[in-house]
C-alpha positions in Angstrom: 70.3 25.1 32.7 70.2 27.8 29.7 68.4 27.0 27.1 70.4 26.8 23.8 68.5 28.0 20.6 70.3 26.3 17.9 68.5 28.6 15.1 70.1 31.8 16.4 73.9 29.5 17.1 73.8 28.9 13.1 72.5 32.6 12.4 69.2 30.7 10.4 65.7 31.3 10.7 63.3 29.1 12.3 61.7 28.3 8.5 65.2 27.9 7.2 65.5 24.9 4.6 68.4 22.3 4.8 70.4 23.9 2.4 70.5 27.3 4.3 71.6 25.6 7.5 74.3 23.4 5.7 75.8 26.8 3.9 75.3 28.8 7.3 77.2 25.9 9.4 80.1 25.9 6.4 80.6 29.5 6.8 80.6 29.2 10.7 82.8 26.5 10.8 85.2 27.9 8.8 85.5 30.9 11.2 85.8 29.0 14.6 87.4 26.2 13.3 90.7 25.9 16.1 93.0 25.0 13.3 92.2 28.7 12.6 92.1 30.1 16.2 94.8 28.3 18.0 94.8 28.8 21.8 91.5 30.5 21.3 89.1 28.7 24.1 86.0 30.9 23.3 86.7 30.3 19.5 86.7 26.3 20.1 83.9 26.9 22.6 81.5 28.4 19.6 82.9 25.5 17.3 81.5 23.0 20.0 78.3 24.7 19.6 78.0 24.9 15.9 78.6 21.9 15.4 76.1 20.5 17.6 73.3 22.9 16.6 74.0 21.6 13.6 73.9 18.1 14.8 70.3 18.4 15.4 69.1 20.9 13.0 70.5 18.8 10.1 68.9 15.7 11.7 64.6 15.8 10.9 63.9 14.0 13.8 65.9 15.8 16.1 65.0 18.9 14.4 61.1 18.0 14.9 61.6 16.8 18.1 64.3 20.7 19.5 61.2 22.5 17.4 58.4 20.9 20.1 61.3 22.5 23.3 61.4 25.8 21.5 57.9 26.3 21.4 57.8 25.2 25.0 60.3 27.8 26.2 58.2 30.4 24.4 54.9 28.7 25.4 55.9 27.3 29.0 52.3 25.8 29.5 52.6 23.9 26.6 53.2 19.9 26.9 56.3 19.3 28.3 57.3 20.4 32.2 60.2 20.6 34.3 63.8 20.8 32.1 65.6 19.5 35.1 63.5 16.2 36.0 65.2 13.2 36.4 64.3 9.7 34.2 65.2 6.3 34.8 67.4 4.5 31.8 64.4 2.9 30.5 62.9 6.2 30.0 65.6 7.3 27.6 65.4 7.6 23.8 68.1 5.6 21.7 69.7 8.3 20.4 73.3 7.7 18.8 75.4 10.0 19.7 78.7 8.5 18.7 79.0 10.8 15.5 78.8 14.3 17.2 81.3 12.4 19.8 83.5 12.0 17.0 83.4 15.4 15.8 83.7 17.6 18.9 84.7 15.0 21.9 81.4 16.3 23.7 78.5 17.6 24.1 76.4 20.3 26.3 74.3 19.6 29.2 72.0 21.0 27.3 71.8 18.2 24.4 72.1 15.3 26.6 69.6 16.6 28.7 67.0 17.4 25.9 68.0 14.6 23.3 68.9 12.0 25.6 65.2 12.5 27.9 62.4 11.4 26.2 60.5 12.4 29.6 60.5 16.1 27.8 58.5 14.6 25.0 55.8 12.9 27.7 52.3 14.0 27.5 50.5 15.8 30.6 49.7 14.1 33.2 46.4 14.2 34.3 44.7 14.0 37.5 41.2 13.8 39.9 39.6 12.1 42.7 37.0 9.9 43.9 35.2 9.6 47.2 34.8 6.0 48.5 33.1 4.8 51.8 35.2 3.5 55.0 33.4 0.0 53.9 34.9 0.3 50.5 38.4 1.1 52.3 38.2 -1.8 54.5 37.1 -4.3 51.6 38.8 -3.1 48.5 36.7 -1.2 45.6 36.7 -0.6 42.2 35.6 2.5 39.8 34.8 3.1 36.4 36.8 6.4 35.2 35.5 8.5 32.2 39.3 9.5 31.8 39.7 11.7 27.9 37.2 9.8 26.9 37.9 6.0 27.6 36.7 3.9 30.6 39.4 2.7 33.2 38.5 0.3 35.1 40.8 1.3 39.0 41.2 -0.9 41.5 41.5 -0.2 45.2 43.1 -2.5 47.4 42.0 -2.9 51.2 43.6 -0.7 53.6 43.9 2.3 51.6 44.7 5.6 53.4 42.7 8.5 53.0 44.5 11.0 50.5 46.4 8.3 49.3 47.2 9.2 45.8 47.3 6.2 43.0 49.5 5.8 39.6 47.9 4.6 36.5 51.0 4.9 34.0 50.4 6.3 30.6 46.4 7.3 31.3 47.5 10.6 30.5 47.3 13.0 27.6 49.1 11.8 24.9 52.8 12.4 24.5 54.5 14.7 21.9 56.7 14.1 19.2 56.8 10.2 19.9 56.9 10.5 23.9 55.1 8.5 26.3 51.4 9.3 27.8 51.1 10.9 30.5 50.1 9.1 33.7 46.5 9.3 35.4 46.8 10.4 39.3 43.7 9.7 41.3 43.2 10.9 45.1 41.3 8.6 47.3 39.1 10.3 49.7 37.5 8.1 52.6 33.9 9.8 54.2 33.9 10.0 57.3 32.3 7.2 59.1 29.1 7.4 61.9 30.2 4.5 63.9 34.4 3.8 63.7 37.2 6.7 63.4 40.5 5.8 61.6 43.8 6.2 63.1 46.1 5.1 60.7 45.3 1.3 60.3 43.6 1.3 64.2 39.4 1.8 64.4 38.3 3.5 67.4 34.3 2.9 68.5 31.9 3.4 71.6 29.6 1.0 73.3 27.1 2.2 75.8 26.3 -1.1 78.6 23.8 0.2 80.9 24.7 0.8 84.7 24.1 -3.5 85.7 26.8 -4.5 83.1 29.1 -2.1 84.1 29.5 -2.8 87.6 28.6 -6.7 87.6 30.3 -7.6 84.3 29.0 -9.4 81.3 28.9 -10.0 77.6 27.9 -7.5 74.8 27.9 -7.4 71.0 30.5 -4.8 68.7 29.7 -4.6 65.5 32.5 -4.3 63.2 33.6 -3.7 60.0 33.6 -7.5 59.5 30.5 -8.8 61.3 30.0 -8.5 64.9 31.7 -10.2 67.5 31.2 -10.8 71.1 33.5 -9.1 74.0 33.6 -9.8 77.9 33.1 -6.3 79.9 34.9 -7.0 83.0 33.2 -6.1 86.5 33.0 -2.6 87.7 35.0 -1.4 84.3 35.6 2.4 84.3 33.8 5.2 82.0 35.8 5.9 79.3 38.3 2.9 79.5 39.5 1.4 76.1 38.9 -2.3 75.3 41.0 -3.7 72.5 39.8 -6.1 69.8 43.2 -7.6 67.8 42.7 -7.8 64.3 39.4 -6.2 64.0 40.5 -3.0 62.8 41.8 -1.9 58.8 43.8 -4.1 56.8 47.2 -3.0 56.4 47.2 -1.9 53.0 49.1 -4.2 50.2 49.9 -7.0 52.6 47.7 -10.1 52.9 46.5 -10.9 56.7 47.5 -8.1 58.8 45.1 -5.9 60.2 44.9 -3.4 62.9 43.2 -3.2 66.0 39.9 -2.0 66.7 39.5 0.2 70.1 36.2 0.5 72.3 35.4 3.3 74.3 32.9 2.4 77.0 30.1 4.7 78.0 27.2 3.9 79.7 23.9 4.9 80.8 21.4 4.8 83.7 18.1 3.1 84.0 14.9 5.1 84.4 11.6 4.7 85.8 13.0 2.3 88.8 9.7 1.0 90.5 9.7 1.7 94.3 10.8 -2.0 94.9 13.7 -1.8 93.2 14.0 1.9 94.4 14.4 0.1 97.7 17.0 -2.4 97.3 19.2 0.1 95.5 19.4 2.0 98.8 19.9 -1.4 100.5 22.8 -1.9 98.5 24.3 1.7 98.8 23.8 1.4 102.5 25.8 -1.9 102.7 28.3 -0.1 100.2 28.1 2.7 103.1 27.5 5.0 100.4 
């Protein structure tokens, strides 16, 4: 969308009082007025624009306000960003613009965008991150933010995702010619864990039994995130074979109850030091195995 510098439509400069604007619009109306150019489109075209540069420029609010959009088109880091964002209707300012309707029957893209969007007035946001534990992620957390210089107290629910980027409305820098803060952004980060490895809201973990449980079966102990909890290890169970725990995994994040699963990887590993006894009946047992 162009931008449309209302100084340079009323031929005034930038520092120009009241008075010179109201004689400069007089004189430009008078030219382009279409009672004065009849069947002249690019005369009633200008007209348009006059009069609504000079619906701002005669306005101090809306003067103050096109003065702070100026300066950002010849400072684009300044405050404001994107000309072409979208805002939501309780985002918009209460601007009247019933008298400039009555004047000209419309207005440009360019005025209801600007005047109508006080998301063009809204300060910076501002953003950062913070590192919790895969505890912290299971069980919720909180953190105390130095953010501009107050103390936020966020909250972060169970089941949060790693990367998972959280809102704080309006804990941004401050807004410009009456808009809104910004809003604070804050990326979660989850460390990676020694024991568990997270698969979306699924928790993936090893168990070594030693060689006896493995092939005649049993009872062990998995820790989880939650306490630890007893599984059966069926007989002769294979390496590498995944047991499933049901609701032992992550919560699922912003609904009460639900969890994940929690998957075990079995491993094992073999005695040592057998004593010649037991040396014995283990070739007792492979040769009625004929093995």
């Amino acid at each position: 969308m162009q931008f449309k510098d209302y100084y340079k439509i009323l031929e005034v400069k930038p520092e120009a009082t009241f008075e010179e604007i109201k004689k400069s619009y007089r004189r430009l109306a008078m030219t382009y007025h279409p009672d004065r150019n009849p069947d002249n489109k690019e005369a009633e075209e200008k007209f348009k624009e006059i009069n609504e540069a000079y619906d701002v420029l005669s306005n101090a609010e809306k003067r103050q306000k096109f003065d702070v959009i100026r300066n950002g088109y010849a400072n684009p880091q300044g405050y404001y960003k994107d000309k072409s964002q979208k805002v939501s209707k309780d985002e918009q300012t209460d601007f009247d613009f019933d008298y400039f309707k009555k004047k000209t029957g419309e207005y440009s893209e360019f005025f209801k965008n600007f005047f109508a969007n006080s998301a063009l007035f809204k300060g910076e946001d501002f953003s950062g991150s913070i590192t919790i534990s895969l505890k912290e992620a299971y069980f919720g957390s909180t953190r105390i933010l130095t953010v501009l210089g107050n103390q936020l107290r966020i909250k972060i629910l169970p089941g949060i995702k790693n990367d998972q980027l959280l809102k704080i409305p309006e804990q941004g820098y401050p807004g410009v010619a009456g808009g809104k803060k910004g809003d604070l952004y804050v990326r979660v980060k989850i460390e990676n864990d020694n024991m568990f490895t997270r698969r979306g809201d699924e928790l993936f973990t090893e168990v070594f039994l030693d060689i006896f449980t493995v092939m005649l079966g049993g009872s062990v102990t998995i820790k989880t995130l939650s306490g630890d909890v007893k599984i059966t290890i069926p007989p002769s169970v294979e390496y590498g074979k995944q047991l499933r725990i049901r609701g032992k995994g992550m919560p699922v994040y912003n609904t009460n109850g639900m969890f994940g699963d929690l998957f075990v990887k079995v491993k094992y590993f073999i005695p040592k030091n057998f004593s010649e006894d037991e040396k014995k009946q283990l070739e007792q047992i492979k040769k009625n195995h004929n093995l």
